[in-house]
Structures are given as structure tokens and as C-alpha cells.
C-alpha positions as CSV (number, residue, x, y, z in Angstrom):
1,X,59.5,-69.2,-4.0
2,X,59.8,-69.8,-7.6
3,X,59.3,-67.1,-10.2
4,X,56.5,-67.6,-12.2
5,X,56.3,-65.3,-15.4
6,X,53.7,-62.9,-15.1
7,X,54.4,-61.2,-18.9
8,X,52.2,-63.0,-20.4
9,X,48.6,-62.7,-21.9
10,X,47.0,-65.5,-20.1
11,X,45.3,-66.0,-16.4
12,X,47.2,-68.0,-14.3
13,X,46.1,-71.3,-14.2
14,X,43.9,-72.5,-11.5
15,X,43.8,-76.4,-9.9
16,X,40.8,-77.9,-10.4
17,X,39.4,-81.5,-9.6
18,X,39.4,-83.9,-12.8
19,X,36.0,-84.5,-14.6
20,X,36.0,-88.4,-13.8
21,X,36.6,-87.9,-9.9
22,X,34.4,-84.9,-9.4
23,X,31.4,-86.2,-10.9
24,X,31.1,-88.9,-8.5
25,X,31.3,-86.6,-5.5
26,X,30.3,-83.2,-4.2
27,X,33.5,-81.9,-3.2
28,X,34.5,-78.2,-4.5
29,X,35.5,-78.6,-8.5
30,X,37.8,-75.2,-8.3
31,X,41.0,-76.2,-5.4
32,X,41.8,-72.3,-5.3
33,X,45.1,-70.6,-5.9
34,X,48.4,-71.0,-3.7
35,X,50.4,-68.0,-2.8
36,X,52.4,-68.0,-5.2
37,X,49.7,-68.5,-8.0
38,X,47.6,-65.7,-6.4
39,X,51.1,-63.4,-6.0
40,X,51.8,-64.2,-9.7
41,X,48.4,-63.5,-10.9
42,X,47.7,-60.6,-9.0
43,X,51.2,-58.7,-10.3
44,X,49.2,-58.9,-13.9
45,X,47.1,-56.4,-12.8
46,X,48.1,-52.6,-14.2
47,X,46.4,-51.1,-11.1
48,X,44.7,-48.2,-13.5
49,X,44.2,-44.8,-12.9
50,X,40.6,-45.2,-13.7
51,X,40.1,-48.4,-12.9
52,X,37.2,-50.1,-15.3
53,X,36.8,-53.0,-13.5
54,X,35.5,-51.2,-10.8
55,X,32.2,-49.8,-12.7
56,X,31.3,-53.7,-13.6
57,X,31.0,-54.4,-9.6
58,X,27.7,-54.1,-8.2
59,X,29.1,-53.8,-4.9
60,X,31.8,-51.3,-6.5
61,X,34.9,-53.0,-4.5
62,X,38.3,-51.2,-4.8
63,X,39.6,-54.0,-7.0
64,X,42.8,-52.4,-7.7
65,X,43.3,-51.3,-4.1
66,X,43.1,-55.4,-2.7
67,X,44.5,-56.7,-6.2
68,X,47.6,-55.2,-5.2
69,X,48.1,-55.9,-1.7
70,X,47.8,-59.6,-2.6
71,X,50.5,-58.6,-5.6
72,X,52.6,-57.2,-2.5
73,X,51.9,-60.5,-0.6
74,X,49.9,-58.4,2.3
75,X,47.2,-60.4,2.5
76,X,45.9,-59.5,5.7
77,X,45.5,-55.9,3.9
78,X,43.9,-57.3,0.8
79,X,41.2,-59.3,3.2
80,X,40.5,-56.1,5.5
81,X,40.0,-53.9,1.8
82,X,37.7,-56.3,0.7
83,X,35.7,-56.1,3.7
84,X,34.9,-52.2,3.2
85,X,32.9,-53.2,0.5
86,X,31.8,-56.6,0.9
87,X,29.9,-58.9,3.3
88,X,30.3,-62.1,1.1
89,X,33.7,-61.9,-0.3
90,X,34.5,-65.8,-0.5
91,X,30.7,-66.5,-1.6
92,X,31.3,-63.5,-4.5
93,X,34.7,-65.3,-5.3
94,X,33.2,-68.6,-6.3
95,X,29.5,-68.1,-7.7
96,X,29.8,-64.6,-9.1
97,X,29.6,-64.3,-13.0
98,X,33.0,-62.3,-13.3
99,X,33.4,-62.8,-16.9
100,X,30.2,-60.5,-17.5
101,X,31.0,-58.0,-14.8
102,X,34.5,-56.6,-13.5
103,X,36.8,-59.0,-15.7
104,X,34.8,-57.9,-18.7
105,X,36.0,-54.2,-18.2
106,X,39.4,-55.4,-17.6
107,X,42.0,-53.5,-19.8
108,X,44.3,-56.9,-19.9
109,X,41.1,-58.7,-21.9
110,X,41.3,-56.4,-25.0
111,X,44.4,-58.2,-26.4
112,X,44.2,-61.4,-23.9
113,X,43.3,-63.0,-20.8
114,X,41.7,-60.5,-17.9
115,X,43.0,-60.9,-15.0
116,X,41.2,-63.1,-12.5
117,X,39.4,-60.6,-10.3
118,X,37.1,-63.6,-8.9
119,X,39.5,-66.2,-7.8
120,X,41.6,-63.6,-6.4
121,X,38.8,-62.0,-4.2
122,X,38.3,-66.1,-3.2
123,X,41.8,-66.3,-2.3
124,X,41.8,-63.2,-0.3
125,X,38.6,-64.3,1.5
126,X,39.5,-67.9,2.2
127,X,42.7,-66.5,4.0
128,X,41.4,-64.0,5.5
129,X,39.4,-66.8,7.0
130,X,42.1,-69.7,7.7
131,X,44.1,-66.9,9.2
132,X,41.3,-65.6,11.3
133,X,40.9,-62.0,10.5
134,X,39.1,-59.8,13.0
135,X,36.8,-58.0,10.8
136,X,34.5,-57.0,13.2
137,X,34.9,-53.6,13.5
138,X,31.9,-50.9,13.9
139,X,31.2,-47.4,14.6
140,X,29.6,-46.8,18.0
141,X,26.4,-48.7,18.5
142,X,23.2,-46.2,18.0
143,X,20.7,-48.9,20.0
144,X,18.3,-48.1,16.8
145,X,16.6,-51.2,15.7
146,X,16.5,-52.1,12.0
147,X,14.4,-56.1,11.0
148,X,16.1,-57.3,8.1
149,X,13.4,-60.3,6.2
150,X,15.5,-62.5,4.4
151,X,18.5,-63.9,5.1
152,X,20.0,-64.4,1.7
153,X,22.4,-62.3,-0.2
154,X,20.3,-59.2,-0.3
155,X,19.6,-59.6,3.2
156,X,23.0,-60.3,4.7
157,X,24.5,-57.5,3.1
158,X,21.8,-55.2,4.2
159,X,22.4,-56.1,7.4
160,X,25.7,-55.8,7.3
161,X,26.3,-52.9,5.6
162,X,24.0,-51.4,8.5
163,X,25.4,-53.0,11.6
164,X,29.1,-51.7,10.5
165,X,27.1,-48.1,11.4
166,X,26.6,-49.2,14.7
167,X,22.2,-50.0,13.9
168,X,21.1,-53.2,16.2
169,X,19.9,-55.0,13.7
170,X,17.8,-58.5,13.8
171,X,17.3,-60.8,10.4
172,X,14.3,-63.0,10.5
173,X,15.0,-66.2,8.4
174,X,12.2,-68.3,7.5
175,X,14.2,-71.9,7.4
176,X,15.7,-73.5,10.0
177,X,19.1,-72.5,9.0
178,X,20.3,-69.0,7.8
179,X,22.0,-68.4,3.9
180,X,18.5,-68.4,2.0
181,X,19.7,-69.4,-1.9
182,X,23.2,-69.9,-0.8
183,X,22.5,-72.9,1.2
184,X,19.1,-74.5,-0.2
185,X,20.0,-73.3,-3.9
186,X,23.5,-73.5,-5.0
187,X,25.1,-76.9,-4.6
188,X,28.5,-77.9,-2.2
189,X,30.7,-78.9,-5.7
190,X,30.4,-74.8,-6.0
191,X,29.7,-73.2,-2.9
192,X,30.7,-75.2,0.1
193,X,28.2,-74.9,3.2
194,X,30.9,-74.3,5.7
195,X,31.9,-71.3,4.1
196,X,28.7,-69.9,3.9
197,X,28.2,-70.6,7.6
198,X,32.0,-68.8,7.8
199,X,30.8,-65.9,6.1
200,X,27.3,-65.7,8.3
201,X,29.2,-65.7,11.6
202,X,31.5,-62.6,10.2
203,X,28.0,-60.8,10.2
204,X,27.5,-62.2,13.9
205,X,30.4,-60.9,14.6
206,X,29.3,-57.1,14.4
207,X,26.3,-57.7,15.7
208,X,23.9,-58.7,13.9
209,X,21.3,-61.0,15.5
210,X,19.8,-63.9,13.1
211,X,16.2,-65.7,14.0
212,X,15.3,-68.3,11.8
213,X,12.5,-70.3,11.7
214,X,10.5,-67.3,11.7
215,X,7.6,-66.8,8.6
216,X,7.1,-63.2,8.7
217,X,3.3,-62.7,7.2
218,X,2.8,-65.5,9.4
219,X,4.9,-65.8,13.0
220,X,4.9,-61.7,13.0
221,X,4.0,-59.5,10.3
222,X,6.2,-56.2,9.4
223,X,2.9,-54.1,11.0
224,X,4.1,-55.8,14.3
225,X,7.6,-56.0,13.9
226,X,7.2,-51.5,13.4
227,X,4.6,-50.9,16.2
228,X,4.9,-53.5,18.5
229,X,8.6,-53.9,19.0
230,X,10.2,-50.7,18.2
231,X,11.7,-51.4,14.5
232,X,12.2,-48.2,13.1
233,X,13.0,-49.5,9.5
234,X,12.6,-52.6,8.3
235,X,14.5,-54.3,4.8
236,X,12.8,-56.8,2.9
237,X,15.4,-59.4,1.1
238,X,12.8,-62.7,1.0
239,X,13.9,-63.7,-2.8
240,X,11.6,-65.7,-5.2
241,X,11.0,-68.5,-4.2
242,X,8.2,-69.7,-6.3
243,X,8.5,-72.2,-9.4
244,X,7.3,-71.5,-12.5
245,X,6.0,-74.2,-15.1
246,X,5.4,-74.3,-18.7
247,X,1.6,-75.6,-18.4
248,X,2.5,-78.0,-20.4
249,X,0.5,-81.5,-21.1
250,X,1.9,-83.8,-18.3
251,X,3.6,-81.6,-15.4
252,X,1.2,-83.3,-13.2
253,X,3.0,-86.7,-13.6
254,X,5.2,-88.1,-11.0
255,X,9.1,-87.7,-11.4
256,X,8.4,-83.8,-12.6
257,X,10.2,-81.5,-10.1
258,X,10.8,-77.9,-9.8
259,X,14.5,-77.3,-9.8
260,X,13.6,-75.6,-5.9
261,X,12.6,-78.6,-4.7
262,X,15.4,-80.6,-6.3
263,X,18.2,-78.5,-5.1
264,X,16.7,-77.8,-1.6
265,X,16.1,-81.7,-1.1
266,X,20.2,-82.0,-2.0
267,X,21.7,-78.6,-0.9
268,X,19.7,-77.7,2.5
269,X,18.0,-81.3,3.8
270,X,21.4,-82.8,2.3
271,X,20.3,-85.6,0.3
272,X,23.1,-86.9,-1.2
273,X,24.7,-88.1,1.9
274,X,24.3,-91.3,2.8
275,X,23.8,-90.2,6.5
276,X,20.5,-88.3,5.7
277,X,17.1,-90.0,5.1
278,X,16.2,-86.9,2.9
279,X,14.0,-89.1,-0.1
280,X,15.5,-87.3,-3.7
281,X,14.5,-88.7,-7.2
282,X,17.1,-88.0,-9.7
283,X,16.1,-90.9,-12.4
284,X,18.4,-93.2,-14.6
285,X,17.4,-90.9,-17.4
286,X,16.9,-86.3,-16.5
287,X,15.8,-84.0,-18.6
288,X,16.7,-80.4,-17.2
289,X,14.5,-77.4,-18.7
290,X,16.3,-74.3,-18.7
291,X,19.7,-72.4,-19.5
292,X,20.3,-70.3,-16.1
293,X,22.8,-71.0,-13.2
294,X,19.7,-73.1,-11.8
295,X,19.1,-75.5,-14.4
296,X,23.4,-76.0,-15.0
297,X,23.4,-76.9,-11.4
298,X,20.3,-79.6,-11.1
299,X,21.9,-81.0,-13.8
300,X,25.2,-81.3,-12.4
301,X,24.0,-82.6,-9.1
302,X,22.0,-85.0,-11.0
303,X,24.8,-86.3,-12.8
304,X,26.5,-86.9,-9.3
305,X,23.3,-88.6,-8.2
306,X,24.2,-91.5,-10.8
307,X,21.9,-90.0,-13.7
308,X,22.5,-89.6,-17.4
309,X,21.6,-85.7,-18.0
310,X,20.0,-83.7,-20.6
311,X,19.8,-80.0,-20.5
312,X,16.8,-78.6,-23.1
313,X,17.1,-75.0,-24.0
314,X,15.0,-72.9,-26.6
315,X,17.7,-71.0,-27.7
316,X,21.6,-71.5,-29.3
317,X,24.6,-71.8,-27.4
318,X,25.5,-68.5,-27.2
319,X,22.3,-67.3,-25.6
320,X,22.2,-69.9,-22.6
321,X,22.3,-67.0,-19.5
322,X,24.4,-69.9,-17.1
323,X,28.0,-68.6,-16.7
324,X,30.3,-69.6,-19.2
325,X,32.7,-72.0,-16.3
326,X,29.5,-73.7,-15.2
327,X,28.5,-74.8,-18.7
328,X,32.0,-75.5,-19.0
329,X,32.1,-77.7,-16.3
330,X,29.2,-79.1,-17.3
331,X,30.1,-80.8,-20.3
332,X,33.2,-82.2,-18.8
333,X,31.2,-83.9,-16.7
334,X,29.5,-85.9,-19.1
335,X,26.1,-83.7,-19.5
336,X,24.5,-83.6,-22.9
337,X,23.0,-80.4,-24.5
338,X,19.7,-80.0,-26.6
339,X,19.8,-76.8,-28.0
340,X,16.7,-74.9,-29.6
341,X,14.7,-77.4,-28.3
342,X,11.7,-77.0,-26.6
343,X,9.2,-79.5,-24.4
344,X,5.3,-79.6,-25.6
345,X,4.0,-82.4,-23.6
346,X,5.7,-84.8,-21.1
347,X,4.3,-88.1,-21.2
348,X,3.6,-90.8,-18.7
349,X,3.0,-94.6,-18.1
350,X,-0.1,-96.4,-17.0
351,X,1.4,-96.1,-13.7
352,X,1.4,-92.3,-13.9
353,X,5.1,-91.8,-13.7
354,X,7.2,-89.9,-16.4
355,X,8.2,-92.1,-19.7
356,X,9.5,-89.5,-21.9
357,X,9.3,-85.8,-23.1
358,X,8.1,-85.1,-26.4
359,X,9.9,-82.1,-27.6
360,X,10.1,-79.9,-30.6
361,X,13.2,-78.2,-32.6
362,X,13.7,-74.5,-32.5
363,X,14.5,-71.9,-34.6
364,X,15.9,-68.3,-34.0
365,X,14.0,-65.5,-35.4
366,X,13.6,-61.8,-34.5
367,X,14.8,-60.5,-31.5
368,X,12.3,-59.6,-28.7
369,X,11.9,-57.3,-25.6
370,X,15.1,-59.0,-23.9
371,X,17.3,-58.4,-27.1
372,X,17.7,-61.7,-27.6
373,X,16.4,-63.5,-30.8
374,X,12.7,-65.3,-30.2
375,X,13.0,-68.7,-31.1
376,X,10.7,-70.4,-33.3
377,X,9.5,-74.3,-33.7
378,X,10.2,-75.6,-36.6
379,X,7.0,-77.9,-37.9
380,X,7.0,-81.0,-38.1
381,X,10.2,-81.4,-35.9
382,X,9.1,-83.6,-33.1
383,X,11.2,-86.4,-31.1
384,X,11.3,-88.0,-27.9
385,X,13.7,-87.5,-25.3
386,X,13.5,-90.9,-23.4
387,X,14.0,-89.8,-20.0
388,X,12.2,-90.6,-16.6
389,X,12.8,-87.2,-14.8
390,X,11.8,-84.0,-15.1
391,X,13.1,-81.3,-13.4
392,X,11.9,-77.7,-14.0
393,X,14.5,-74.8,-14.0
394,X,12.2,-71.8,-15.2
395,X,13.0,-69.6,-13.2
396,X,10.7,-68.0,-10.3
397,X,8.4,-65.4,-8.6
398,X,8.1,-63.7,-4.9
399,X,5.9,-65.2,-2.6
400,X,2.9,-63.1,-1.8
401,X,2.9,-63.5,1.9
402,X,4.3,-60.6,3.0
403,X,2.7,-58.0,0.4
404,X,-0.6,-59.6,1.1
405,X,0.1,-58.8,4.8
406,X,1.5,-55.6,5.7
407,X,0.1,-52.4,4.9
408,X,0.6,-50.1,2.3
409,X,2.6,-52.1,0.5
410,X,2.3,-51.6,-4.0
411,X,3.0,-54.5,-5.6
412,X,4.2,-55.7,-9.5
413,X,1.3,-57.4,-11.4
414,X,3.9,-61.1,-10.9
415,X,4.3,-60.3,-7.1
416,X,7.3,-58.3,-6.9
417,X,7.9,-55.5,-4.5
418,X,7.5,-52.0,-5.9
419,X,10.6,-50.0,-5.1
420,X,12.7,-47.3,-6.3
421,X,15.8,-48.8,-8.3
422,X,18.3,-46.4,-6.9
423,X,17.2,-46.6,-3.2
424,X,15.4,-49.7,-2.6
425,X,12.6,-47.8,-1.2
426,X,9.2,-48.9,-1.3
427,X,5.8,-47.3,-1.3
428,X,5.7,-47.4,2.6
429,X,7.4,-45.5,4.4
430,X,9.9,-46.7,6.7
431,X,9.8,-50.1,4.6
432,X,12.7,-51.1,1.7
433,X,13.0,-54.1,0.0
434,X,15.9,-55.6,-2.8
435,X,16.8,-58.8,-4.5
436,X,15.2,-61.1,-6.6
437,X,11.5,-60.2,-4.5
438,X,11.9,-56.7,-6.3
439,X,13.7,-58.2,-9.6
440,X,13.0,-61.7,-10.0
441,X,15.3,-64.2,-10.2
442,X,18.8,-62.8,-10.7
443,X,22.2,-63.3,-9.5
444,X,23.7,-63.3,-5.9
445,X,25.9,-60.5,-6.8
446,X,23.3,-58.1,-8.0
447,X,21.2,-59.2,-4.8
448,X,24.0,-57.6,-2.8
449,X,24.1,-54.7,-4.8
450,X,20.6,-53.8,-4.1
451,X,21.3,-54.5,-0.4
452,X,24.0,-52.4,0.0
453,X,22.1,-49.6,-2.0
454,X,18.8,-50.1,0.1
455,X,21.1,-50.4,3.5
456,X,23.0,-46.5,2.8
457,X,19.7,-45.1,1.8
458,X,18.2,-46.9,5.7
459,X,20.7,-45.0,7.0
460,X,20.0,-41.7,5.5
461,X,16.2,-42.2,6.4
462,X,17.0,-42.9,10.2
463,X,19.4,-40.1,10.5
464,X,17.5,-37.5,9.3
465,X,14.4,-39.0,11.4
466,X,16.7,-38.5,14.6
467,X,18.0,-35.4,13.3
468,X,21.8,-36.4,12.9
């Protein structure tokens, strides 16, 4: 093996797929490390005492403790550490923002490069899964049942964070396949469905049981699910699901989409293969609204979809919330960027489809609640954007089904699930809840954090309820 030179300040540089091929497919943009690269990388790592990196985890892995197996090339070791504190270690690897989290605490990023926690957690996780790791381990099943709603990040995690402690546990999925935001939101070029489905089946694997196509508020409600068949604690991880718009002049016209619908079409009901009859519109000419994750990735899977793409964002550069590689990626591939600029009106043809947005230039001014500075139109600064799509990346709300149908059950004043933050328990007893139905729309990571929170305080409830 050759000897790569890990004295140096920079990350180890990761293969990715050039901006002129990947744009015309939906193929993974990031190729992963080799051994080597993730031996060399990982041997950059100081393995502190106190370990920094550790407080910016949500899921607070032992990032030193797996870091350095991989550094020792025991990779089996650095998968199976992993697993103590994660359910979704290759998901985490890929779509996790790292560079605001655990690489921003790292000590190697005061006077360079930190090292790159992410891709190596990736790496770990994709071995662990060519090599085919049993992680399946549990304590002694307990036979008590626990119904997790939700089978997205908060929800898998919950579930198995719980099943690991021996609970029979049963995840009631609404869509016909399980992953929530991981398969209908976030698209293959960054999250590839097999591996999702890989990372699913490791939660089968201890024994959890996964329903889907089940609406709870609908098919069952939680009042059921608790006195009809023997639930003893139920976890509700259903996300936000719901759109929001600008009530703007025009949303009503045809070729406006809510970035939902416009992922789910191409992530989920997979409409950008040719072997699907999924119906997607993703017009010569897109105009994305938003700065998230979201709004990066319509526009990227627009721009695969044959379209020229413009992102409009209120704010500078340096506010956009999207992660810093996605934006990065972004441009590469071609997409164009109106900053502080903000839509007032869409308009339309005689035939009532889109024609244009009619926008207006921004200014910042003061900062407001989110610390961020407000931005303010400038007058008099109108222009067109000539575009034929519109897709709408807001952000969204919790859909009130299930408050509006179980019991005791205090919600927010936008539909959110009253909880405590440290627990994830709700008003009800018995009943917990965490993710973006409690927080809004946030990130995959922090969804898993709440789980696992919400899943240790479960346990704590049941045990003292059957006096253990």
C-alpha cells in the first residue's frame, strides 16, 4: 500500500463524479474513500482527551473511538462502534451537515482542514455493509410492545434505539415504502435508495416490525393502537409534511409546485427513469424559491431533468441555510443564483400556465428573531425572471391528523407536537413524539437526535411502570 502523507493541514481528497457527466444522471456525485484514503485520513485525527467533536453530534457517537479503528485498519471494529450509537450511519455519512456540527469542533480546523468525520463514518458504514456485518445484537426480548408513527429518521432511530433493549416494537408507515424523507425527499445523486433500504433491513434485523401503508388518524388512531392492542407507549416521528406558500399573486397557475411534490414525483414514484410513467414537470426554464437542503436539491434534480435553473433567495450568500457541499455542487453543475431576491407575483399566459416571475431586489437590514439580518426590498427594483416553472421550497408544517385524532394531545399554534425538549414527552401520558412534527422542518441528523432522546426516556417510562 502506498504511504500517503498524513502531516498535512488538508482533508484527504475525496473522488467525486465530474460536473459535465453527473448532471446528466442520478448516479451518487461523492465515489467514497478507498482504504487507503480512509486509513490515511483517519490517522489525521489526534484522538483527544476531550474529544470536541463529540459535543457537535446530536447522536453523541464516540468519534474518536471508530476514527481510530479505521486509522488501525479494523474496520469491522469501527462499523460495530458506530452502531452503539447510531441506526443510520451510511445515511448520517452522506446528507449530514458535518461542517456545522462535529467537524466544526474539530481541533485540526483551527489552523486547517478538520478532519473528515462524515465521509469516514460513510466509509465505515458502507463496509460494514459490503462486508456484511452482523449488527443485530439485543438484550433479551421483554415482549413489551412499543408503536413507533413514522418511519423516517426520527422514527427509525426510535425504534431502534428501543428494539436493541429487547421492546417488540412495530413502525406504522404511511407510504407504501418505508424511509419517510429519506426516500421521497432527498434525491439518489445524494442518498442512494438501496442504501436506505440497506440501512432499514439492519433495523429488521433486531426486530423491529415495519407496516406501511398504514394512515394512523385514519387506518387506526394512537387511542386504538393503546387500548385495543396492548401498546404500552407509543412514539410519534410523522415529520412535516405540509408545503408552505408565499400567497403570492399567481401560485394558482399551472407549472407552480411545492418542492414535496416535485421531489416525491422524482425520489419515491421515481420519475426520472425512463421505465416509470410517473408524469414530472421540470420546465425548459425553473425558478427554485428557497435557500435550504430542499430547494438546493429540486434544483439539482431539475437541472438533471434537462432544465436551466434559478435558485431565488432573500438573503446574501453567506446566509443560504443549504450545506456549504450542496451549494457547492450546485454551481458546478451549471445552476444560477439570485441573491436578495424575492418573488411578488408569478405571472401567467392566457392559457393559465406560468410565463414568468416578477421579482424584487433585496436588501439586508437589522437582524431579526433568527439572528440573521431581515432583508429589505429595495423600491423600484423590479425584473422578470423568464422562467416557466415554479417550484416552491419554503419549507413545511406537521399534518394535523394525528393531533386532531387522539386524545389529550396539546398542540403548537402551526401544528406541531407539544413536547418536552429534553425527553420528547408529550402532554399525554404514555405518548412521545420528535422530529420535524415537534420542530419543523429540520435536518435528518437532529431528527435522530430527538429519537434517540425520546427512545431512552420510553425506556425509563416502561421500566419504572413494570417496576424494573
Amino acid at each position: 500500500m502506498s504511504r500517503i502523507n498524513v502531516d498535512r493541514k488538508e482533508k484527504t481528497p475525496i473522488a467525486e463524479q465530474k460536473p459535465e457527466e453527473r448532471v446528466k444522471n442520478f448516479e451518487e456525485v461523492c465515489l467514497g474513500y478507498t482504504e487507503e484514503e480512509a486509513v490515511a485520513e483517519a490517522k489525521r485525527c489526534l484522538n483527544c482527551r476531550n474529544a470536541p467533536c463529540i459535543n457537535g453530534c446530536p447522536v453523541s457517537i464516540n468519534i474518536p473511538g471508530f476514527i481510530q479503528h479505521i486509522a488501525n485498519g479494523e474496520f469491522e471494529k469501527a462499523v460495530k462502534e458506530l452502531a452503539r450509537y447510531t441506526t443510520l450511519p451510511a445515511v448520517c455519512g452522506r446528507v449530514c451537515p458535518q461542517e456545522v456540527q462535529c467537524e466544526e469542533r474539530c481541533v485540526l480546523g483551527i489552523k486547517g482542514e478538520p478532519v473528515a468525520i462524515g465521509k469516514l463514518e460513510r466509509f465505515a458504514a458502507d463496509w460494514g455493509r459490503e462486508n456484511n456485518v452482523d449488527l443485530s445484537q439485543t438484550e433479551e426480548k421483554n415482549g413489551i410492545k412499543v408503536a413507533v408513527i413514522g418511519c423516517g429518521p426520527a422514527g427509525i432511530t426510535c425504534a431502534g434505539e428501543l428494539a436493541k433493549k429487547g421492546y417488540a416494537v412495530t413502525i406504522f408507515e404511511a407510504l407504501h415504502e418505508a424511509g419517510g424523507v429519506l426516500v421521497y425527499g432527498i434525491p439518489e445523486f445524494r442518498l442512494p435508495k438501496e442504501i436506505v433500504a440497506c440501512e432499514i433491513e439492519n433495523i429488521r434485523k433486531l426486530g423491529v416490525k415495519i407496516e406501511t401503508d398504514v394512515v394512523v388518524g385514519k387506518t387506526v388512531t394512537i387511542d386504538q393502537l393503546m387500548e385495543q392492542e396492548g401498546y404500552e407507549a407509543v412514539f410519534i416521528g410523522t415529520g412535516a409534511g405540509l408545503p408552505k406558500f408565499m400567497g403570492i399573486p399567481g401560485e394558482n397557475l399551472n407549472g407552480v409546485f411545492s418542492a414535496n411534490e416535485f421531489l416525491t414525483r422524482a425520489n419515491l414514484m421515481k420519475a426520472f427513469r425512463k421505465d416509470y410513467d410517473t408524469p414530472i414537470k421540470s420546465g425548459k426554464k425553473v425558478a427554485v424559491v428557497g435557500g435550504g437542503n430542499v430547494a438546493i436539491d429540486a434544483a439539482r434534480t431539475a437541472a438533471r431533468l434537462g432544465s436551466k435553473v434559478f435558485v431565488v433567495y432573500r438573503r446574501s450568500e453567506s446566509e443560504l441555510p443549504a450545506r456549504t457541499e450542496e451549494v457547492h455542487h450546485a454551481k458546478e453543475e451549471g445552476i444560477i443564483f439570485e441573491l436578495l431576491s424575492n418573488p411578488v407575483e408569478i405571472l401567467g399566459n392566457e392559457s393559465g400556465w406560468v410565463r414568468g416571475m416578477k421579482c424584487i431586489r433585496m436588501q439586508l437590514g437589522e437582524a431579526d428573531k433568527s439572528g440573521r439580518r431581515r432583508p429589505v426590498p429595495i423600491e423600484g427594483s423590479e425584473f422578470v425572471l423568464d422562467v416557466d416553472t415554479v417550484i416552491m421550497a419554503l419549507g413545511t408544517s406537521p399534518n394535523p391528523l394525528i393531533p386532531s385524532t387522539t386524545k389529550g394531545l396539546d398542540t403548537t399554534s402551526w401544528n406541531g407536537i407539544e413536547t418536552d425538549e429534553q425527553t420528547g414527552r408529550t402532554s399525554r401520558n404514555g405518548i412521545f413524539a420528535g422530529g420535524d412534527v415537534v420542530t419543523g422542518s429540520a435536518t435528518v441528523i437532529l431528527a435522530m437526535g430527538a429519537g434517540k432522546n425520546a427512545a431512552k426516556e420510553m425506556d425509563r417510562y416502561l421500566r419504572n411502570k413494570h417496576g424494573k
